[in-house]
N, C-alpha and C positions, 0 to 999 in steps of 0.2 A: 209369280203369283203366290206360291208356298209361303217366300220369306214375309210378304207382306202381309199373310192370314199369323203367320208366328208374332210377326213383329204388332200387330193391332189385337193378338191376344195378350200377349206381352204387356202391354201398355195397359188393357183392361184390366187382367189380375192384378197390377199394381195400385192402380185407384181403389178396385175392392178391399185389395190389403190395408191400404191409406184408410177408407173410409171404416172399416175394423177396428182399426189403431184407433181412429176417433171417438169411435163408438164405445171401445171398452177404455178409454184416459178420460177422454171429455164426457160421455153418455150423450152424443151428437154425434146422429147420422145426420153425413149431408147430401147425400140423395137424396133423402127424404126431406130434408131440408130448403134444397136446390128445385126441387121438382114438385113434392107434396106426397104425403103419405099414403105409400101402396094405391098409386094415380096410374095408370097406363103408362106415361112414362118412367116413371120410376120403375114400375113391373119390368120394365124393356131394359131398362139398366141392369138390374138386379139378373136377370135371363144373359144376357148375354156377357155380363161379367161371370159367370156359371158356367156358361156353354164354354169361355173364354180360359176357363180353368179346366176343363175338361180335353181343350185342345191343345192346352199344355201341356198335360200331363200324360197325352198321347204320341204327344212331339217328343217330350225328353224318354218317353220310354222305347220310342223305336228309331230314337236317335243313334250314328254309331258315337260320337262324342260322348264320351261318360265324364261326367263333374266330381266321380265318388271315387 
């Protein structure tokens, strides 16, 4: 169950990041684009790619694996 809470935050931080890159090359977000501007679901996107970052960086820090 762990891996799979990692591996589907995993995946969300990286469309955040995607959708970041977009926002700051292209000036398009497609969230916002996909779903509609600051809509419930896009709110639901935007939260749980956040929560999603959050349990990243909860993971790699009480991880014993170190990357550095």
């Amino acid at each position: 169950m762990k891996k799979y809470v990692k591996l589907i935050s995993y995946l969300l931080v990286i469309i955040g990041a995607l959708n970041w890159g977009f926002i700051g090359i292209f000036n398009l977000d497609l969230v916002a684009k996909l779903l509609g501007d600051m809509t419930i679901w896009s709110r639901a996107v935007y939260t749980l790619v956040g929560i999603s970052a959050l349990v990243s960086l909860f993971t790699m820090a009480t991880s014993d694996d170190t990357c550095i």
